[in-house]
C-alpha positions in Angstrom: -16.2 30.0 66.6 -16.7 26.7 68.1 -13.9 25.9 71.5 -12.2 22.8 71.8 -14.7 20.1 73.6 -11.6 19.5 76.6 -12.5 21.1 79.6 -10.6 24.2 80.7 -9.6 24.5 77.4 -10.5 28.1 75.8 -8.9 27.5 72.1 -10.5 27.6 69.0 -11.5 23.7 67.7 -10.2 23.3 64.0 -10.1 19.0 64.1 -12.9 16.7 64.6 -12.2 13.4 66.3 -13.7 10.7 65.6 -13.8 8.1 68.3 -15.0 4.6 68.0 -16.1 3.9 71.8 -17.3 7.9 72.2 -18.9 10.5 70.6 -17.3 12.4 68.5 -15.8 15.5 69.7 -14.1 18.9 68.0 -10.9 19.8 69.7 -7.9 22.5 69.3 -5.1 21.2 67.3 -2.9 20.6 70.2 -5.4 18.3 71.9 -5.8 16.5 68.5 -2.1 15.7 68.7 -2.4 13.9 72.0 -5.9 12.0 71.2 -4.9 11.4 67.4 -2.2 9.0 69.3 -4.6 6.6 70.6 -5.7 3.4 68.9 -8.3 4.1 66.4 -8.9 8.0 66.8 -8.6 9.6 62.8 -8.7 13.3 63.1 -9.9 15.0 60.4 -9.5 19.1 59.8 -12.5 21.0 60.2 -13.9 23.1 57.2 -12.2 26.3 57.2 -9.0 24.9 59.4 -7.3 22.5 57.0 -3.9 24.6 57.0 -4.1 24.3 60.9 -4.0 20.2 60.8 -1.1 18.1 58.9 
């Protein structure tokens, strides 16, 4: 089980981010809902998790 990458955060990740100015960075679904709404951000499900991510 990998946790999401946001700090005091102790959720499973199940979406990698990928972001063009930073690393990427796996995350829980609901703080891939507030990154995926920034400007160039594409999540994309992890293996194993694509019926957690639309």
């Amino acid at each position: 089980m990998t946790r999401c990458a946001e700090d005091d955060c102790e959720n499973e990740a199940a979406v990698e981010l990928h972001i063009p100015w930073d690393a990427n960075r796996e995350v829980c679904p609901d703080h891939a809902r507030v990154w995926a709404q920034k400007d160039g951000v594409v999540p994309a499900p992890m293996d194993g998790h694509e019926d957690e991510w639309p």
